[in-house]
PDB file of N, CA, C and O in Angstrom:
ATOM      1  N   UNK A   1      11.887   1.810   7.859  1.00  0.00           N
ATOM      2  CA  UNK A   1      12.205   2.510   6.629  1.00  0.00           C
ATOM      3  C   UNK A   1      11.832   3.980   6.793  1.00  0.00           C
ATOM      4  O   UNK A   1      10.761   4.315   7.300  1.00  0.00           O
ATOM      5  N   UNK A   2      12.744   4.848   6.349  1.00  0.00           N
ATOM      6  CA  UNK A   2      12.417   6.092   6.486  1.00  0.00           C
ATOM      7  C   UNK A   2      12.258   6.794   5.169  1.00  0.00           C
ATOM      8  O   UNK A   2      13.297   6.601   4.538  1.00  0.00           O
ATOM      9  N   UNK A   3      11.401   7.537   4.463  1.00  0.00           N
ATOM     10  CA  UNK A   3      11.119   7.871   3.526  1.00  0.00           C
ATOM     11  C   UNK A   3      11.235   9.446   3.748  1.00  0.00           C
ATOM     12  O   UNK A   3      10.762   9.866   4.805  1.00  0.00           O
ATOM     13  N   UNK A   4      11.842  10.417   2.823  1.00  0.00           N
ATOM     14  CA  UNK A   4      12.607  11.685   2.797  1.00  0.00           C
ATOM     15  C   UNK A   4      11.695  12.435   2.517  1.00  0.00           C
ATOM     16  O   UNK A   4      11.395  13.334   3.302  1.00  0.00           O
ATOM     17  N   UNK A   5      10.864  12.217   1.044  1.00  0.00           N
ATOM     18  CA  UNK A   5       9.655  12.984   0.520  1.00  0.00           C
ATOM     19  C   UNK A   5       8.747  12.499   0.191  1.00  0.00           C
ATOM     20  O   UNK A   5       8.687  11.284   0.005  1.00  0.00           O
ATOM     21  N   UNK A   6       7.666  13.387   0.005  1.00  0.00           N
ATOM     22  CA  UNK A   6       6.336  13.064  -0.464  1.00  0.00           C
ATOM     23  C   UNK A   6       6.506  11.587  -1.598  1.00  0.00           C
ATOM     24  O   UNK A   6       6.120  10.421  -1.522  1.00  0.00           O
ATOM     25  N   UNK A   7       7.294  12.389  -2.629  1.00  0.00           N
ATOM     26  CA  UNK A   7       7.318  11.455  -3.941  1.00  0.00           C
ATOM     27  C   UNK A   7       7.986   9.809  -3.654  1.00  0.00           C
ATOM     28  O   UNK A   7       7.610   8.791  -4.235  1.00  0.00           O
ATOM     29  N   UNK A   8       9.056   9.898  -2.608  1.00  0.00           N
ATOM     30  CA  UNK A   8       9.556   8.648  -2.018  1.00  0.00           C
ATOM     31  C   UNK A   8       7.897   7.996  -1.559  1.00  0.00           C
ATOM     32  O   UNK A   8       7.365   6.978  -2.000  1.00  0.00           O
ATOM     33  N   UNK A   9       7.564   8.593  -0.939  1.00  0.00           N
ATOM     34  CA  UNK A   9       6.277   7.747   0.050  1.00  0.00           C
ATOM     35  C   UNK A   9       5.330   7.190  -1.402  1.00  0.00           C
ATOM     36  O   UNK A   9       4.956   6.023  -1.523  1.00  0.00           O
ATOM     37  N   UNK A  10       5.099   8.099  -2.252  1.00  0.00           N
ATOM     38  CA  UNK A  10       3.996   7.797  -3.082  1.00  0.00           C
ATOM     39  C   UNK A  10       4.724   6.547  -3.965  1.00  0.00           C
ATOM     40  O   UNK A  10       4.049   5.543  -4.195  1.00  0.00           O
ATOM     41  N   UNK A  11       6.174   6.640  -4.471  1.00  0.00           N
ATOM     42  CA  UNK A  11       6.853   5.827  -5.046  1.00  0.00           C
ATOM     43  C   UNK A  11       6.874   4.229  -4.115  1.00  0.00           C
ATOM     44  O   UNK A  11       7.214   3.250  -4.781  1.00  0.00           O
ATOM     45  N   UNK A  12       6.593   4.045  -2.936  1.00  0.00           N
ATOM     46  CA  UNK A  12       6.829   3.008  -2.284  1.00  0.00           C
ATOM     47  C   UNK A  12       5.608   2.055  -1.731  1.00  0.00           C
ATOM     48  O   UNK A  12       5.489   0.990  -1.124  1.00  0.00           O
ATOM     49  N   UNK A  13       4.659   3.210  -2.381  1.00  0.00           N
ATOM     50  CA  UNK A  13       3.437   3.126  -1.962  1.00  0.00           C
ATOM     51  C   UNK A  13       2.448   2.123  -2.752  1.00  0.00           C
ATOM     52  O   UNK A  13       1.766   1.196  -2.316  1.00  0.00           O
ATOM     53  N   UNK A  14       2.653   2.798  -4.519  1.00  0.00           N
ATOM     54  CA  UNK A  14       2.487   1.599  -5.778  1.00  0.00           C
ATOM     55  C   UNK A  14       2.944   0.895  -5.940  1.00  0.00           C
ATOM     56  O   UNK A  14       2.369  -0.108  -6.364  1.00  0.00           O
ATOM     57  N   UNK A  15       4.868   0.916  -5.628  1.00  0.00           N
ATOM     58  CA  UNK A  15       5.361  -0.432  -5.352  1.00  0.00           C
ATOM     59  C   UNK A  15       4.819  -1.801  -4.291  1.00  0.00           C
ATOM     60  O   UNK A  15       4.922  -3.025  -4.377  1.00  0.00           O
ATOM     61  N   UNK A  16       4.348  -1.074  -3.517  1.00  0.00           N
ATOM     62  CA  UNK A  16       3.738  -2.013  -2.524  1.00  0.00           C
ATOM     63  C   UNK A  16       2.015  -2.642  -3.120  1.00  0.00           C
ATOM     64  O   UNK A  16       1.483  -3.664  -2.685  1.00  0.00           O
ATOM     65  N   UNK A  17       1.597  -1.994  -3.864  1.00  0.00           N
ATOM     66  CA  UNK A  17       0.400  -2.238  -4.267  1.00  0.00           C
ATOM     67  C   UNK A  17       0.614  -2.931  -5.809  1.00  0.00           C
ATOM     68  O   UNK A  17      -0.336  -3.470  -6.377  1.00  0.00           O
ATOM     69  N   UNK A  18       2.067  -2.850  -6.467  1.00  0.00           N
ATOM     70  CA  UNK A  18       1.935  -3.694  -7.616  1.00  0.00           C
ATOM     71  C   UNK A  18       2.039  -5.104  -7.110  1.00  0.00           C
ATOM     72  O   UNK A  18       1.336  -5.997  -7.583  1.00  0.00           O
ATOM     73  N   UNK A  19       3.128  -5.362  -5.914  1.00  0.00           N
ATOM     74  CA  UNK A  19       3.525  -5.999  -5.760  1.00  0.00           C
ATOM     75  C   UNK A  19       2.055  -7.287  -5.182  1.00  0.00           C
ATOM     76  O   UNK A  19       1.722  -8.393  -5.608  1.00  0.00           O
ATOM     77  N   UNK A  20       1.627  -6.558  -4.258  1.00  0.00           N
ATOM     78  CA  UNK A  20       0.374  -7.381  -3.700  1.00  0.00           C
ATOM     79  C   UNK A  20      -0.604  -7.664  -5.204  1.00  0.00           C
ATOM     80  O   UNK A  20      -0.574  -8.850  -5.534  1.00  0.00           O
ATOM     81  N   UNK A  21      -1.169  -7.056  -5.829  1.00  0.00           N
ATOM     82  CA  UNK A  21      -1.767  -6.953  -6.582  1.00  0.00           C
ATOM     83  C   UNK A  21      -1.094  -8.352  -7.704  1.00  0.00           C
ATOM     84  O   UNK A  21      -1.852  -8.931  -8.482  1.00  0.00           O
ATOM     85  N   UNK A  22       0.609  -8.760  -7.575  1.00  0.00           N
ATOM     86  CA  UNK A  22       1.110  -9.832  -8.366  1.00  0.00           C
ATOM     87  C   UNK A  22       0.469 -10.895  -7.236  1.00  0.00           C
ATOM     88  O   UNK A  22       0.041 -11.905  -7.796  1.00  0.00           O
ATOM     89  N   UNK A  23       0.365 -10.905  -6.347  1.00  0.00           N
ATOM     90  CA  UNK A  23       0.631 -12.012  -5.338  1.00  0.00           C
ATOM     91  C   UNK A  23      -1.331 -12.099  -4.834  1.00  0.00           C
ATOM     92  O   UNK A  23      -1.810 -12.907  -4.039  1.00  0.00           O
ATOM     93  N   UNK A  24      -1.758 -11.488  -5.263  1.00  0.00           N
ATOM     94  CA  UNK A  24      -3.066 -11.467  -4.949  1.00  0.00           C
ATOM     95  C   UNK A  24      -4.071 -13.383  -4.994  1.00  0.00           C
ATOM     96  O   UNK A  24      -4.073 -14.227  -5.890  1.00  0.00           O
ATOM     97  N   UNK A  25      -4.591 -13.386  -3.966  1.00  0.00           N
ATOM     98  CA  UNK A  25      -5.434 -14.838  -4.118  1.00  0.00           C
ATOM     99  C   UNK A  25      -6.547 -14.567  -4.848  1.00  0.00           C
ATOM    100  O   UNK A  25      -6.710 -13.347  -4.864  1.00  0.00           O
ATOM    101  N   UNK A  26      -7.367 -15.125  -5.445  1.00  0.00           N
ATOM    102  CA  UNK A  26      -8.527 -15.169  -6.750  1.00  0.00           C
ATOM    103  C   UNK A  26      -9.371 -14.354  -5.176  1.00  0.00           C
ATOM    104  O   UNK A  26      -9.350 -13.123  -5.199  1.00  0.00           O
ATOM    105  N   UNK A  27      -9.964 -14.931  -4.085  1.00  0.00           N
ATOM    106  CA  UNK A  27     -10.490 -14.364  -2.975  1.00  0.00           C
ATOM    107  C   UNK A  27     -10.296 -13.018  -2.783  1.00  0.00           C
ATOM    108  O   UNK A  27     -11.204 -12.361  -2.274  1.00  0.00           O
ATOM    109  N   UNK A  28      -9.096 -12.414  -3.158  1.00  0.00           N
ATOM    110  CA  UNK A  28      -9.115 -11.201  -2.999  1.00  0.00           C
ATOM    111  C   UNK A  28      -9.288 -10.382  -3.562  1.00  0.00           C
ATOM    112  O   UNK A  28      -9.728  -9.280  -3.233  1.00  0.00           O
ATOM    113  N   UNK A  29      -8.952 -10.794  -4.585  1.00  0.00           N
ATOM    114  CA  UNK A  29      -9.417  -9.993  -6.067  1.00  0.00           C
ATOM    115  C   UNK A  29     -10.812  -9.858  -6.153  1.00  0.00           C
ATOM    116  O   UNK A  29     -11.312  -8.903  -6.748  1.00  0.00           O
ATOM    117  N   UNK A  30     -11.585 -10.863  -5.527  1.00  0.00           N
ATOM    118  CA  UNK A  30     -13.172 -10.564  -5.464  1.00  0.00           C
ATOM    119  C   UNK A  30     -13.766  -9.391  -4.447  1.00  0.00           C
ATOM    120  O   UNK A  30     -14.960  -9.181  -4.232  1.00  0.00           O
ATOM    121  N   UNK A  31     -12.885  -8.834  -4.000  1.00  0.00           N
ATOM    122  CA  UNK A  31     -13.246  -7.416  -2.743  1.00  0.00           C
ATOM    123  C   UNK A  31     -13.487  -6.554  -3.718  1.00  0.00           C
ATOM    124  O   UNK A  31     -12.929  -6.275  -4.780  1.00  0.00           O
ATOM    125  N   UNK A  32     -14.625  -6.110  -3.032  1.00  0.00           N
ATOM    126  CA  UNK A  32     -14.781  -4.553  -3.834  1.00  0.00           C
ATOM    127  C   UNK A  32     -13.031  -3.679  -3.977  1.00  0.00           C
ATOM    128  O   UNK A  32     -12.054  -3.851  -3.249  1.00  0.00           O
ATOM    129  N   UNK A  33     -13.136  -3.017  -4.843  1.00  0.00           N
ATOM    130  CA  UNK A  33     -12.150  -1.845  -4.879  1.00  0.00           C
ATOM    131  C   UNK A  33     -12.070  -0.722  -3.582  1.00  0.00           C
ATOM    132  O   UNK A  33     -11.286   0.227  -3.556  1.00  0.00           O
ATOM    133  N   UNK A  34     -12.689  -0.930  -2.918  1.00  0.00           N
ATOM    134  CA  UNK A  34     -12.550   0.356  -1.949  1.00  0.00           C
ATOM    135  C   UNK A  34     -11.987  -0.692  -0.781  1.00  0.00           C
ATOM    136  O   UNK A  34     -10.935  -0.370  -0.229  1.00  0.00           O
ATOM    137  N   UNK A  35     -12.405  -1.485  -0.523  1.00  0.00           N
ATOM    138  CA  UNK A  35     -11.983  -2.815   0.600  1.00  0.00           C
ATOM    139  C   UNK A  35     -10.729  -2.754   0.377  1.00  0.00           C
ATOM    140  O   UNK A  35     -10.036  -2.371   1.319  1.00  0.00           O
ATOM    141  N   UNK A  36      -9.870  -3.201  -1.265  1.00  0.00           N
ATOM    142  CA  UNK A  36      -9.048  -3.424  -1.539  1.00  0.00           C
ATOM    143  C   UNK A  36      -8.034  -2.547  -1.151  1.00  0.00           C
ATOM    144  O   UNK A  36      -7.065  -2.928  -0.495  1.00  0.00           O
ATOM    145  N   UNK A  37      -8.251  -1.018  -1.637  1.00  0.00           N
ATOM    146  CA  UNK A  37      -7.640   0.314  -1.407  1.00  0.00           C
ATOM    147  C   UNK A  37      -7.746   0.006   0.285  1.00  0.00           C
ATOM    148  O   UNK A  37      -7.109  -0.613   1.138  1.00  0.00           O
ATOM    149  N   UNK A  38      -8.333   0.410   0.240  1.00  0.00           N
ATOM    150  CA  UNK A  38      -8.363   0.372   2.168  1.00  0.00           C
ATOM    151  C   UNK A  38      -7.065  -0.740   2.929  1.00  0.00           C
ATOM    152  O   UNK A  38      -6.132  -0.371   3.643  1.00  0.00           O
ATOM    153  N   UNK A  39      -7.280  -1.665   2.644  1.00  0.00           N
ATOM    154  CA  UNK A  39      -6.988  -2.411   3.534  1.00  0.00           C
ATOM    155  C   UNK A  39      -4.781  -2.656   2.647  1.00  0.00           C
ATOM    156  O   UNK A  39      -3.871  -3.068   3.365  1.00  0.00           O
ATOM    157  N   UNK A  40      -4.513  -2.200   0.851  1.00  0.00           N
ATOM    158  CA  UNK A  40      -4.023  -1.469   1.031  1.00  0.00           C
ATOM    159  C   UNK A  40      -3.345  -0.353   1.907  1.00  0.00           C
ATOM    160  O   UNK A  40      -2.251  -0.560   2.431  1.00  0.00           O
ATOM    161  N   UNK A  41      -3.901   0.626   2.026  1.00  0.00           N
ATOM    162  CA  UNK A  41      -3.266   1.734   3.506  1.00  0.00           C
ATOM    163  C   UNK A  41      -2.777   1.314   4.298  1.00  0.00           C
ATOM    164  O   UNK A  41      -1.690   1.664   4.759  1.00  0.00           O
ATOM    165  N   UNK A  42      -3.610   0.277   4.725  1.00  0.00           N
ATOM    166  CA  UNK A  42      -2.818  -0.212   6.296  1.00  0.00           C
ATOM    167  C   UNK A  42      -1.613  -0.802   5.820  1.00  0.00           C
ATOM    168  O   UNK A  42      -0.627  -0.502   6.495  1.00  0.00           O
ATOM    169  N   UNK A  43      -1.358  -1.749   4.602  1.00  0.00           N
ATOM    170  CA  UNK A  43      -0.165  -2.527   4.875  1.00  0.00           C
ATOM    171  C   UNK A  43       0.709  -1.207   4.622  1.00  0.00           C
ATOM    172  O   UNK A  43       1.863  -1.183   5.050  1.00  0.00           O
ATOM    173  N   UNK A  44       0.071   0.106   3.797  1.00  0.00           N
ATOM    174  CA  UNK A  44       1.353   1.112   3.628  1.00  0.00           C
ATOM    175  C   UNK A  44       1.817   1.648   4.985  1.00  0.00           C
ATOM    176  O   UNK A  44       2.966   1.664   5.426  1.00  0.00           O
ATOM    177  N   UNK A  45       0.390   2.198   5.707  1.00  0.00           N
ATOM    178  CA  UNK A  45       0.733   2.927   7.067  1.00  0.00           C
ATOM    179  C   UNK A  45       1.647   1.587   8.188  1.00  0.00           C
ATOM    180  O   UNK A  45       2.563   2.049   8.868  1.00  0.00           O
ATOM    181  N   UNK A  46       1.464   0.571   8.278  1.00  0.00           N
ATOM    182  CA  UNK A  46       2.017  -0.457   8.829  1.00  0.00           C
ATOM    183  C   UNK A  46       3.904  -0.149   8.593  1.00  0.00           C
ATOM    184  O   UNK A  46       4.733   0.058   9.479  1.00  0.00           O
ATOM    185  N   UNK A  47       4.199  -0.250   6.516  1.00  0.00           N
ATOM    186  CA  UNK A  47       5.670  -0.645   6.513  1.00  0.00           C
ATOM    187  C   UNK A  47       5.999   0.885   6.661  1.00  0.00           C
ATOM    188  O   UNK A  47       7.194   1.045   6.414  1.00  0.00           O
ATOM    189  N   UNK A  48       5.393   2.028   6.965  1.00  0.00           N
ATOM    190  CA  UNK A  48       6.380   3.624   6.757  1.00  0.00           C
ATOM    191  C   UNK A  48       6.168   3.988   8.236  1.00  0.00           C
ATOM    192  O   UNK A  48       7.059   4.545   8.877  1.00  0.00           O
ATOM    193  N   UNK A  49       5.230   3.734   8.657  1.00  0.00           N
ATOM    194  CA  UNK A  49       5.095   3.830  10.370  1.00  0.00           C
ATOM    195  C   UNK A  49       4.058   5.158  10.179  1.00  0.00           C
ATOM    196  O   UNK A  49       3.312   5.540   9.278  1.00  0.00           O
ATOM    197  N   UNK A  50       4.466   5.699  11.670  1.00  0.00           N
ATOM    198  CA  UNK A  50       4.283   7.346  11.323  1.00  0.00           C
ATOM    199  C   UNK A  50       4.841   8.266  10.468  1.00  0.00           C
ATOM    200  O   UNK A  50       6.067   8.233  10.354  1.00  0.00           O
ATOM    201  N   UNK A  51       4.226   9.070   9.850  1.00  0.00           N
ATOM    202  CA  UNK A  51       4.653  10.324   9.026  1.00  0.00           C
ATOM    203  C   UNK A  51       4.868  11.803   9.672  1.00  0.00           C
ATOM    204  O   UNK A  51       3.814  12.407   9.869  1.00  0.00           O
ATOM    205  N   UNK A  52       5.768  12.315   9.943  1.00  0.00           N
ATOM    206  CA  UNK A  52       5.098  14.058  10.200  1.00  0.00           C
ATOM    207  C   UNK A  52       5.558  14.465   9.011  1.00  0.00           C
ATOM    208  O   UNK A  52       6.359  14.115   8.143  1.00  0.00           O
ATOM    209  N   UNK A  53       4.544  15.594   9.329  1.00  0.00           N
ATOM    210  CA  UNK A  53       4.560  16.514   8.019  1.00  0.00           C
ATOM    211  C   UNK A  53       5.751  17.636   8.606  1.00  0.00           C
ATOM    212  O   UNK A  53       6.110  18.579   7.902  1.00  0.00           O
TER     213      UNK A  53
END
């Protein structure tokens, strides 16, 4: 997937985090918030790949 702008990336970014956040196991929901965010990133940096600026 190739994303054009900033606002595309940020737009695909909450989509990806509402979406997990529906699908979430009770286990995960018990991670701290920063675990959560974190590990978040990766599945973002994972589906957009590299970025250049």
């Amino acid at each position: 997937m190739k994303a054009d702008s900033l606002e595309q990336l940020k737009a695909l970014r909450e989509r990806m985090q509402r979406e997990r956040a529906a699908h979430d196991a009770p286990a995960e929901r018990a991670l701290e918030p920063a675990a959560r965010e974190a590990a978040d990133d990766r599945l973002f940096a994972d589906a957009v790949g590299p970025v250049r600026a």
